[in-house]
matplotlib code that plots the C-alpha trace (Angstrom):
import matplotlib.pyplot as plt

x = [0.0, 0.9, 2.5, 4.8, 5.6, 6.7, 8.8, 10.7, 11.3, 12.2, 15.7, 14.4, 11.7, 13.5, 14.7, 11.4, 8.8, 5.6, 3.7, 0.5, -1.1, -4.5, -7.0, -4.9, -7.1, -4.8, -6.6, -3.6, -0.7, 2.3, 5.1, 7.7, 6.5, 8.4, 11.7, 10.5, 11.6, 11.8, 7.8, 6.1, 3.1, 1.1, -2.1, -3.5, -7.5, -9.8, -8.5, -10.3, -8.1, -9.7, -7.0, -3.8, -2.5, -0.5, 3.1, 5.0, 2.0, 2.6, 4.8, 7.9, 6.8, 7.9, 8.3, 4.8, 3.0, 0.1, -1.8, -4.4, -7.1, -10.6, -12.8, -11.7, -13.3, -11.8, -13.6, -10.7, -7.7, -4.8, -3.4, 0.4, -1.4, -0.2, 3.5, 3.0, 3.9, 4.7, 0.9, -0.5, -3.1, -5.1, -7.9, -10.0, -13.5, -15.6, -14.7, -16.6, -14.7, -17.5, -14.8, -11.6, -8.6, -7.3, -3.7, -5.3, -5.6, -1.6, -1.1, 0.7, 0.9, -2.5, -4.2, -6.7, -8.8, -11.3, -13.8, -16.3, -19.1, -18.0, -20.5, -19.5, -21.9, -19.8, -16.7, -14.9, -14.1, -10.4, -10.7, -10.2, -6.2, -5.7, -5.1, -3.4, -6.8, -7.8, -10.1, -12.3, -14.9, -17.6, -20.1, -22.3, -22.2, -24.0, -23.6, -26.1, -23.4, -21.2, -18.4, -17.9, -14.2, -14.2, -14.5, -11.2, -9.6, -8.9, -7.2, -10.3, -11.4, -13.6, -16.2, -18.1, -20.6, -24.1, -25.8, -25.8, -28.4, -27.4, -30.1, -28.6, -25.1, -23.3, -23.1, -19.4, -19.1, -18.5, -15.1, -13.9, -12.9, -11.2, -13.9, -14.7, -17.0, -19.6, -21.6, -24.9, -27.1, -29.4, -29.3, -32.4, -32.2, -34.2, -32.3, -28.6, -26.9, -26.8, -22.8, -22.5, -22.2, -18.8, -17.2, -16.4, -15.1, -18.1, -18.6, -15.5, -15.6, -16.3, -16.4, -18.2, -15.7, -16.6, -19.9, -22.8, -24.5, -27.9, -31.4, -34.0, -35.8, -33.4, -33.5, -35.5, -32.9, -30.2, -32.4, -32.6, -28.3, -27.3, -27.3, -28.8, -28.5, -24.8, -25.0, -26.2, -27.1, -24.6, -25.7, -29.3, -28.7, -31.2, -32.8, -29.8, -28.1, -24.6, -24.1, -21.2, -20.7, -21.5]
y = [0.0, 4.1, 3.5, 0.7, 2.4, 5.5, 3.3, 1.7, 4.7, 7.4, 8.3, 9.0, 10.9, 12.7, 15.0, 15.6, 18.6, 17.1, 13.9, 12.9, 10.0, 10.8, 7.8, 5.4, 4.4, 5.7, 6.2, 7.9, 10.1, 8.2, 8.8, 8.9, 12.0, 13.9, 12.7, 14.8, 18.3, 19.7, 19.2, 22.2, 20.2, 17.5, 15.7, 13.3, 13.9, 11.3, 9.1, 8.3, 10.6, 11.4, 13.2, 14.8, 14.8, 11.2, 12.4, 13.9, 15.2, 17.6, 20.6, 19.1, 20.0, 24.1, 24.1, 23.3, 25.9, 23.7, 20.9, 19.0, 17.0, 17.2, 13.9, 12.8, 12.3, 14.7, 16.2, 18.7, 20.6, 20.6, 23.6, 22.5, 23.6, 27.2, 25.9, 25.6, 29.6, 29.3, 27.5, 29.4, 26.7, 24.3, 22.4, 21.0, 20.8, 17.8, 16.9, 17.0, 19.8, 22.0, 24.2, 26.0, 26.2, 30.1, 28.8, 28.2, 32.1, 33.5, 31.7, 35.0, 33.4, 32.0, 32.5, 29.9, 28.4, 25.9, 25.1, 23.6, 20.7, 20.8, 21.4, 24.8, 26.9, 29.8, 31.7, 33.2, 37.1, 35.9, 35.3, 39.1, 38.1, 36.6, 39.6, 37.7, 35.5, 35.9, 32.9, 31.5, 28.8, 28.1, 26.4, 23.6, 24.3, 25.6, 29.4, 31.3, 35.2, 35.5, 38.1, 41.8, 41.0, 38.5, 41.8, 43.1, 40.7, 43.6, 40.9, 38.9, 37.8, 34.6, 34.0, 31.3, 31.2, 29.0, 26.5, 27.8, 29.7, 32.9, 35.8, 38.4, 39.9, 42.2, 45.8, 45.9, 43.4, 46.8, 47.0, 44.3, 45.9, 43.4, 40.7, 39.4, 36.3, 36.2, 33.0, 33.2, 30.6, 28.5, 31.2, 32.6, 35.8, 38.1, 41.1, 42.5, 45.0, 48.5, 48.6, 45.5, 48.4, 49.6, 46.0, 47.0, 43.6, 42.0, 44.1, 43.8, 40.1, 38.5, 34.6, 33.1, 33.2, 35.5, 37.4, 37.7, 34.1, 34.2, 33.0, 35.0, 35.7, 38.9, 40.0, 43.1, 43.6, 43.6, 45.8, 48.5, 48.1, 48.2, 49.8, 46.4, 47.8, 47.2, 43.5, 40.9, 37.0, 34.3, 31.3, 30.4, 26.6, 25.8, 29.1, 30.7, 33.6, 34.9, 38.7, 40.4, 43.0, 43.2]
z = [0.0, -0.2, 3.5, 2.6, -0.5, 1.3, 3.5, 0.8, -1.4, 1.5, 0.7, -3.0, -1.9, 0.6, -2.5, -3.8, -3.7, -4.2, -3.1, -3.9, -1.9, -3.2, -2.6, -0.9, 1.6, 4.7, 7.8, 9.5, 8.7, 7.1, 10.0, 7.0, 6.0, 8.9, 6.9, 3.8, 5.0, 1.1, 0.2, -0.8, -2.0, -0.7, -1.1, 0.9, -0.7, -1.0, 1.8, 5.1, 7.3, 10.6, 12.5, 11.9, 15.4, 15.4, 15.8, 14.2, 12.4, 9.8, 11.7, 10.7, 6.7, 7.3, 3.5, 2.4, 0.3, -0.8, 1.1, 0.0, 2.8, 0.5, 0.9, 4.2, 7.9, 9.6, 12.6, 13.5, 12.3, 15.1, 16.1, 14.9, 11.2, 12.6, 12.2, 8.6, 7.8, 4.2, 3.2, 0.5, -0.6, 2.4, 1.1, 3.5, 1.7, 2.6, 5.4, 9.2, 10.8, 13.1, 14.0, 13.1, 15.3, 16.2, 14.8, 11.1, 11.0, 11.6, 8.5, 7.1, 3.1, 3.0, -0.6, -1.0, 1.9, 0.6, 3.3, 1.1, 2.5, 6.5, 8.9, 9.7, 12.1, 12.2, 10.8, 13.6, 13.5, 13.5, 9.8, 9.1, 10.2, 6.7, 5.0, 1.8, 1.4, -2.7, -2.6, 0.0, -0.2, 2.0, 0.3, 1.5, 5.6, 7.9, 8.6, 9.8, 9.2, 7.9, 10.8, 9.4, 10.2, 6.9, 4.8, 6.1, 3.9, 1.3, -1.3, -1.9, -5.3, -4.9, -2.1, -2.4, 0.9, -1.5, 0.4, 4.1, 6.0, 5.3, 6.2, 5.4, 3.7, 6.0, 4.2, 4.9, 1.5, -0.2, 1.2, -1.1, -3.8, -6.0, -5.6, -9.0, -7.8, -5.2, -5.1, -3.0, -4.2, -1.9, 1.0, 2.6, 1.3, 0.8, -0.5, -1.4, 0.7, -1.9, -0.9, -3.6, -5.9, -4.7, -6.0, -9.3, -9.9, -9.9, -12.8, -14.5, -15.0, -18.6, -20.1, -16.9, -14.7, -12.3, -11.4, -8.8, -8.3, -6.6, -7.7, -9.8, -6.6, -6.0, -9.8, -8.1, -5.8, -8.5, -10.7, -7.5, -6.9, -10.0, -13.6, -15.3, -19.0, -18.0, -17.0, -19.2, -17.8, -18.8, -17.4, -16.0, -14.0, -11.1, -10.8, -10.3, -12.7, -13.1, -13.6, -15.2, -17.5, -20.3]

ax = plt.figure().add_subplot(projection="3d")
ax.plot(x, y, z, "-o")
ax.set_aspect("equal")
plt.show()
């Protein structure tokens, strides 16, 4: 299997700077992983990975810069993931985390946080710390907010937040001036916040990559926020419409 593999083929791997044990059926860390100071990337997705606390866990792994845990059990993330400085890229959609460990945010180089399918309740204020963040996903949990604090992260692009129980989006969205992708589909809400207006991204966006996701229910609300002879729909899938300029 992917641990007796690792085993035998150490001292090779001990030069390398990417490993992928992606659906190997391991239900634990591999301990030889500490020997492999050099990774910058690893993914251990599509496994059956419930913790990552069984020593020497991944702190020894200073050099990572991408880490991949998507499709695994995992009910929590260990606070050692605060050791991991350099991360630019953790993936740690579908999983079972509830919560999210105070380390996870003094990650100073995080980019990408994919939070995707958890059962998320609530995003603490401490998310505002990432102040690098470009792309966050929390689609398909459970969040009732989402904190003001989130819209300190001046460097966002992509927010994904469809599928939760959100009421409401805080007016302090306007801040984020470089977001070019908001998807809000399958939220109870009933309006949009006028500040969407001041993200000229979401305007600036063209070929379907980017753009204001919600359903047709809040067409009324987009008509009232912005100048529709602008925008144009690109893409009409399960009631929901994509806006971008035109």
């Amino acid at each position: 299997g992917a641990l007796a593999f690792l085993q035998e083929h150490l001292e090779v791997l001990q030069l390398s700077f990417s490993l992928r044990l992606r659906d190997c059926r391991l239900d634990r860390l591999p301990g030889g992983l500490a020997a492999l100071p050099r990774l910058r990337t690893l993914d251990l997705g599509h496994n059956d990975l419930r913790s990552l606390e069984e020593p020497p866990g991944l702190g020894p792994l200073r050099a990572l810069t991408g880490l991949t845990l998507d499709h695994n059990r995992l009910l929590l993330l260990p606070p050692g993931v605060g050791a991991l400085r350099g991360l630019e890229l953790l993936d740690l959609a579908f999983n079972q985390l509830q919560s999210l460990p105070p380390a996870l945010f003094t990650l100073p180089s995080l980019r990408r946080l994919l939070l995707g399918g958890n059962l998320l309740r609530a995003l603490p204020p401490a998310v505002g710390e990432l102040r690098r963040l470009a792309e966050l996903d929390l689609s398909e949990n459970r969040l009732e907010q989402l904190p003001a604090e989130l819209f300190c992260c001046s460097e966002l692009r992509v927010l994904g937040a469809a599928h939760n129980a959100l009421g409401a989006l805080p007016p302090a969205v306007g801040r984020l001036g470089l977001l070019c992708r908001l998807d809000l589909r399958g939220n109870p809400l009933e309006d949009l916040p006028p500040e969407l207006a001041t993200c000229p991204g979401l305007r600036g966006s063209g070929g379907g990559a980017g753009g204001l996701v919600v359903e047709d229910r809040l067409l009324r609300t987009l008509d009232y926020i912005f100048e529709t002879s602008l925008f144009q729909r690109l893409q009409a899938t399960n009631g929901a419409i994509i806006w971008v300029c035109s």
